[in-house]
N, C-alpha and C positions, 0 to 999 in steps of 0.2 A: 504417262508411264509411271506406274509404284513401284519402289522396292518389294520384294518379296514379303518384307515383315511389316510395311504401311500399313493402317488400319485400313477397312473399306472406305470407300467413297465418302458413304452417307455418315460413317464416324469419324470422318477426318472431317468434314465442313459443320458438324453436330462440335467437335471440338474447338473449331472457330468461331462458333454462336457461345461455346461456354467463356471461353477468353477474351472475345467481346462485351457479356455481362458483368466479369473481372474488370475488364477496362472502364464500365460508366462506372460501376463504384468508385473510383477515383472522383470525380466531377461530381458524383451525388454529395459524397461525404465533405465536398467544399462547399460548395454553391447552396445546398441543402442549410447547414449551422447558418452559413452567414446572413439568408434571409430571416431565420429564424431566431437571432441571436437576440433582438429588442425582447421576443416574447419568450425567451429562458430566463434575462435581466429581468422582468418584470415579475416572472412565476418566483424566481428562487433567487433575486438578487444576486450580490457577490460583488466582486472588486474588481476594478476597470483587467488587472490584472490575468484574475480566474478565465475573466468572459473572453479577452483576449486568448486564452489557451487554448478555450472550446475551437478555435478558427485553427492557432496554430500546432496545436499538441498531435492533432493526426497528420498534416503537412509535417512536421518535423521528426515524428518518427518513422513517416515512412520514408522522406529522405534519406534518413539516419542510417536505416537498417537493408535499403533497396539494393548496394552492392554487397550485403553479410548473406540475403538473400537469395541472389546469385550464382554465389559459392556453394550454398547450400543447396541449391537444383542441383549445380554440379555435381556434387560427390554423392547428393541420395535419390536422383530422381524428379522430375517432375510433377507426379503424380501425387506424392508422398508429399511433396512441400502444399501442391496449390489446396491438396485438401485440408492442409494441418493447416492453411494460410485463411482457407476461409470457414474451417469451423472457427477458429482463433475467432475472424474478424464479425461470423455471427453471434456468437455469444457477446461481445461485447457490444455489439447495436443494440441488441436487444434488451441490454442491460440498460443502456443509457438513459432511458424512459425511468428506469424504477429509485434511480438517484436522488437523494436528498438535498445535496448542493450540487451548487458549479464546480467545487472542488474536486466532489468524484467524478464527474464527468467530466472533468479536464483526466484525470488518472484515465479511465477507461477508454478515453480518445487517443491517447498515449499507442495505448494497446489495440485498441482499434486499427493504426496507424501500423503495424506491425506486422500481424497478421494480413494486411490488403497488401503492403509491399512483398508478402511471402508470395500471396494467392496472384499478384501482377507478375514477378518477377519469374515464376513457374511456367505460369502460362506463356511469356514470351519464349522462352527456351523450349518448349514443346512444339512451337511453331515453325520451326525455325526449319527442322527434318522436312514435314511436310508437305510441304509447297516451294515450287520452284519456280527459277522464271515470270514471266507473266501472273502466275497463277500465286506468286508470292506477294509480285509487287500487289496485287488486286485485294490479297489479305491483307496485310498489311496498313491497306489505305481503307478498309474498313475499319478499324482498328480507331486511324486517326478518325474518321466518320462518327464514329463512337463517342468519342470524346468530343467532340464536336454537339453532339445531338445532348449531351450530358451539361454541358456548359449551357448552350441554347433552352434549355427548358427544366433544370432544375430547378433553377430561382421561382420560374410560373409555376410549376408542380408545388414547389415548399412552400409556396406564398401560400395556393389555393390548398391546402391539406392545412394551415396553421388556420385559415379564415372557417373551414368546414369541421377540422376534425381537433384541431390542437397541436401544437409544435410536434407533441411525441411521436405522433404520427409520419412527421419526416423520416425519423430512424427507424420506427417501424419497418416502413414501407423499403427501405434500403436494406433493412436483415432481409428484408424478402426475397427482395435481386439475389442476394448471396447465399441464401440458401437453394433456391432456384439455380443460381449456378455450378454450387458444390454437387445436386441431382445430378448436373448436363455432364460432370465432370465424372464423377463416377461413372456414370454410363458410355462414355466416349473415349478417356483417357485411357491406354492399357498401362500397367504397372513396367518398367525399367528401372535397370540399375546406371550408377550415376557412372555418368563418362570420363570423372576426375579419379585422381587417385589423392591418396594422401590426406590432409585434415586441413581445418580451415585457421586460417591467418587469425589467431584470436587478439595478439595483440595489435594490429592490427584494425580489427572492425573495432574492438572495444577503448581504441586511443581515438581512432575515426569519429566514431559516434559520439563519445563523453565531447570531443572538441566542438562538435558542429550542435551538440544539445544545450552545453555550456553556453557556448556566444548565445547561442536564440535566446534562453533565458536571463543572462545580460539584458541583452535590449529592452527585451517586454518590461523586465521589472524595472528599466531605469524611468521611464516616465513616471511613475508613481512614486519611486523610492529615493529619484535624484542620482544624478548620476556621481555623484561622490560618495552616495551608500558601501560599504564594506560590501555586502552581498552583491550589488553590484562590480565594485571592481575585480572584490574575490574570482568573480564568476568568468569572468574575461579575460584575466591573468590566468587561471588554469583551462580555459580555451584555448590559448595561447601557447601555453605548455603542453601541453595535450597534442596541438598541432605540431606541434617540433617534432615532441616525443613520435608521432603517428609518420614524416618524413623521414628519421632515423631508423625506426624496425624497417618501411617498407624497402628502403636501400639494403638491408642487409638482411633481408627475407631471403631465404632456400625459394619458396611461392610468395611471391605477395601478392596480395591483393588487389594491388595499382602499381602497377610499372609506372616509376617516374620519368623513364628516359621518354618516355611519347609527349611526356609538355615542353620538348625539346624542337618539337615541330612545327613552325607558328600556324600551317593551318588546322591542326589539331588544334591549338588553344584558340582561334580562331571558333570551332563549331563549338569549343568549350564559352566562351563568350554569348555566342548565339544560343546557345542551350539556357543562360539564365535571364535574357533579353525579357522574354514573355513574363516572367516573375515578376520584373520590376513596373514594365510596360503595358500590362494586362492584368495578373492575377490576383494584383492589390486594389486592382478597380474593380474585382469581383467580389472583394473582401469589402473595402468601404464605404463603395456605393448605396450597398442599400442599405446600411445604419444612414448615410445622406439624407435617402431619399424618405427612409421612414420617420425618423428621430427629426431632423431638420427640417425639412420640404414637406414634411406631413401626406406622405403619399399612406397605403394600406399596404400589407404583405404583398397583396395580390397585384396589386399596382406598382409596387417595386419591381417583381418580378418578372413584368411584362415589361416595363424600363429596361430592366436586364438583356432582354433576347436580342436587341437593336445592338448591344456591346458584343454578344455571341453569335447570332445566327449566322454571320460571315463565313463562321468556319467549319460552316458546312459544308459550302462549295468553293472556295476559296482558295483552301490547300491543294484540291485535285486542280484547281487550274494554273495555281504555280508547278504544279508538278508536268502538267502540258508543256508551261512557256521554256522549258530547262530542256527542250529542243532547240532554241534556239537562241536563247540568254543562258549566262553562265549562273548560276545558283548562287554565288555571293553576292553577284550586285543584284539577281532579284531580291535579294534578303535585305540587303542596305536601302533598298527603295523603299519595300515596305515600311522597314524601321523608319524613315523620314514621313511617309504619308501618317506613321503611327504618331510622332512628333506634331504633325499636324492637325490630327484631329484633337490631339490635348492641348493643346491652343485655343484652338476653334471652342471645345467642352468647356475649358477655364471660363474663356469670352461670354459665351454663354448661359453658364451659371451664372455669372456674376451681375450680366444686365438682367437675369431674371424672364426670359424671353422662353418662348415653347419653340419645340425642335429640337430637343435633345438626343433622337435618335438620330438624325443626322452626323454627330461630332460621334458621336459613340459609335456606328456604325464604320464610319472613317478608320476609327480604333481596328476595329474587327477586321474589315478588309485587310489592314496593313499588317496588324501580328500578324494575319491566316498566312502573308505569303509564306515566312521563314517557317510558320509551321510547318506547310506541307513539305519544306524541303527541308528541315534538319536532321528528320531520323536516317536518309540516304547518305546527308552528306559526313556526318558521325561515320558511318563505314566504308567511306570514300575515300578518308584521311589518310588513311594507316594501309599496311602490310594486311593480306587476308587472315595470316599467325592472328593478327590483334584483333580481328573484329569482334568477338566476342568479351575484351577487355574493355575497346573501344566505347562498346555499348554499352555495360555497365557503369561506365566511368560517367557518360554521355545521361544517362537517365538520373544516377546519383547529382550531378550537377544540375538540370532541371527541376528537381522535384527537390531536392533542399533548397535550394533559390528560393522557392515560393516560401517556406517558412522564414528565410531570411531577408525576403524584400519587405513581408507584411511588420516584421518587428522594427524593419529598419524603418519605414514610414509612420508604422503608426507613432513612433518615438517622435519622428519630426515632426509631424502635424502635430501630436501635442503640444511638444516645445514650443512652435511658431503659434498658439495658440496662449502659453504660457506669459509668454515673453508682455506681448499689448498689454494685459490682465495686469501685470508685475507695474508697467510702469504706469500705469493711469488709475490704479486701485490706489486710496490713503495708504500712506508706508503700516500704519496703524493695522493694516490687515495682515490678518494672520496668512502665514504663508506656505502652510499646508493644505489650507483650505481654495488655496488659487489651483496647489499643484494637481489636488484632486478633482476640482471644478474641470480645470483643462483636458483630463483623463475622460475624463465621463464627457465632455463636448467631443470628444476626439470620438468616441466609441457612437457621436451620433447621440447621446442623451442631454441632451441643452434642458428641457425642466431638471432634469437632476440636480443637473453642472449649477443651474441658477438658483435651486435651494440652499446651496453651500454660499453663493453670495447674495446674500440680499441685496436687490435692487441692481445689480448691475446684468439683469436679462440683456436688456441691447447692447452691452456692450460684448457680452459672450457670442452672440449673433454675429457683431460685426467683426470679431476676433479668429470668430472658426470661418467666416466667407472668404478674412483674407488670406487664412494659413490655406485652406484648401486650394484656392488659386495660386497660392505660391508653391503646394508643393506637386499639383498640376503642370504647370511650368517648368519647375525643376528637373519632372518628368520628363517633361519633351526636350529640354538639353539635353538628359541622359541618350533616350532616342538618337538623337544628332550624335550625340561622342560614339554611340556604341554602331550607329550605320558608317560613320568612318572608319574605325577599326574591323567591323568586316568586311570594308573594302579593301582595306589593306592587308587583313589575314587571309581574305580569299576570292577577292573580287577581280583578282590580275591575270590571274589563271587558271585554267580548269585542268583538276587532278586527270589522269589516264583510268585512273579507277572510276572517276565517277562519269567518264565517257563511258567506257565499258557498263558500268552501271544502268545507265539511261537508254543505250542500244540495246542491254538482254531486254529490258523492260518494254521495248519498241514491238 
């Protein structure tokens, strides 16, 4: 049964297929660079720094800007943003090919980043009318499908398009999706006015963003610059301010942005925890794996990327079958389970690596299975939490924290691995050695480039070898502590009991 003003049939599930294309460009525009990052370093150089942006600049701004985004559905439409969202984001794919440095294309990955949180964040809010019930839950979980399919075979698609046609061709081929989807969007989407009143929280998004863009740039540059750099600590000190300042306006907002009273709930912060799990436990092994596998392990694009899908392909099917078991298991401790089988399979990977032994799709697939449970169950249990008033806060709040996580896990790791790469280099190199030349060896081993790293030292090849073998397995490891702390904690934020909402939730859906 449609509302009187529904579009038809065939334009309401043509508007599913276009927010669906919306959604792989998420996963293209990761998985895509990160295969391809050895052969942009090789065309056009650049500084462990720059190359690092290419991965994080579009993860960080469209964290940044995915709940400004939101807002802006609200009060002008959804139509009007996803278009503006992904002409934005095709012009600047397309542009990234015709760049001279890594520099500009870290700026235009920026903005890239911006425009796909516009064109994502649209598309969610237009879906939202249209489907109910069963016929919701069933969108929805294509949606995650999508995402899944994007993970599982970006790396083989970017691998084979850099071996056949040339890196450019990755972004190519992703303006493509998005303009293909900007048609589906026009054609499908009708024009509305926005269902907000009022203007948007500017100080607000803009104390928001400057905090969470601040810290990420912190991290990245401290591996190269030291972390007692001015620029460094500058950077982190006005993240820091920035975040106070962005908790003062939102308490004494007329509208803000982010009701603070909901992280007063613990299993609200509970799906808040669970929301940046996969960041730290997953999306940094999609970022440094395959500098690993290429740079270190000497595999080819294509052959990385096909490594990849054993880490991915899980979550394909995966999610829909946790979303089965949540008939008769409660959804936090499926989710704490996983998180420990996830713990385990990076144990297992560490092990592995390190003897040098084949079977690495085995520990990596372990990976996959165990993130996919909480996948399939987090975007339910985010609206599970709360008052029905909030769910639409809820779930902004809910996406902003997943999708900045991923910029903020990959700078926070890649910093470590450097550093624990650093550190052996420092104490077994002549004090006589220059000590800028270790901290940038360690950068470029961390990025996966070990001939580089070993031109800056002469003669200490084997040692940079056995330097990044042991940082990596260390901070493998570390991983799967994290794993363990954080499958305890959502036991205890939501493992004890099941909300009334997310009964109710799981019965419509029956």
């Amino acid at each position: 049964m449609h509302l009187p003003d529904s579009p038809a049939t065939g334009h309401r599930w043509l508007q599913l297929l276009s927010a669906c294309l919306t959604a792989l460009l998420i996963p293209l525009c990761f998985t895509g660079p990160a295969v391809v990052l050895p052969s942009i370093s090789q065309a056009m150089g650049g500084t462990p720094v720059e190359l690092n942006w290419i991965l994080n600049g579009y993860i960080l701004a469209y964290g940044s800007v995915i709940m400004v985004s939101g807002s802006l559905t609200d009060l002008y439409g959804p139509r009007r943003v996803w278009l503006l969202g992904l002409a934005g984001f095709c012009a600047t794919t397309f542009a990234i090919p015709l760049m001279p440095t890594t520099g500009w294309i870290d700026v235009l990955r920026l903005m890239q980043g911006m425009g796909g949180a516009a064109a994502f964040a649209a598309a969610m809010s237009s879906l939202a009318p249209l489907f109910h019930g069963v016929a919701r839950t069933r969108a929805f979980s294509l949606l995650g499908t999508t995402f899944g399919i994007g993970l599982s075979f970006g790396p083989l698609a970017s691998g084979w398009m850099v071996e056949t046609a040339g890196w450019e061709w990755v972004f190519l081929a992703t303006g493509g999706v998005g303009v293909l989807g900007a048609v589906m969007v026009a054609v499908s989407v009708r024009p509305t006015a926005g269902a907000a009143q009022g203007r948007l929280d500017w100080p607000g998004a803009i104390s928001f963003t400057g905090a969470l863009g601040l810290f990420t740039y912190g991290m990245l540059l401290a591996p190269e610059a030291g972390w007692t750099d001015a620029h460094v600590i500058g950077a982190l000190l006005a993240s820091a301010v920035l975040a106070v300042a962005f908790v003062r306006v939102e308490r004494r907002a007329a509208r803000p942005m982010l009701d603070l009273s909901l992280f007063r709930d613990p299993r609200f912060v509970g799906v808040q925890v669970l929301a940046a799990s996969p960041a730290f436990l997953f999306i940094v092994l999609i970022a440094v794996l395959p500098g690993r596998f290429i740079g270190i392990d000497g595999y080819s694009a294509l052959a990385a990327g096909q490594l990849m899908i054993g880490l991915a392909a899980p979550l394909l099917v995966v999610p829909f079958l946790a979303a089965l078991l949540t008939r008769w298991f409660n959804p936090g401790v499926l989710s704490a389970a996983g998180l420990l089988a996830v713990a385990a399979g990076l144990v297992w990977l560490a092990d592995t690596m390190a003897t040098g032994a084949a079977g690495l799709w085995l520990p990596m697939s372990l990976i996959g299975v165990g993130i996919g449970v909480p996948w399939g169950l987090m975007d339910a249990m985010a609206v599970s939490v709360v008052a029905p008033r909030n769910v639409g806060m809820a779930t902004g709040i809910f996406n902003t924290v997943r999708v900045s996580a991923d910029g903020i896990a990959i700078a926070v790791v890649s910093a470590l691995l450097a550093l624990l790469i650093q550190i052996p280099l420092t104490a077994a190199l002549p004090a006589a050695t220059d000590g800028q030349a270790i901290l940038m060896a360690a950068n470029r081993a961390a990025l996966g480039q070990l001939h580089e790293a070993a031109a800056l030292l002469p003669g200490a090849a084997d040692l940079l070898q056995q330097s990044y073998n042991d940082a990596f397995r260390h901070v493998l490891h570390g991983l799967a502590g994290i794993a363990v702390l954080t499958a305890l904690a959502i036991y205890a934020l939501l493992g004890r009991r099941r909300p009334a909402l997310a009964r109710d939730g799981v019965a419509a859906a029956q």
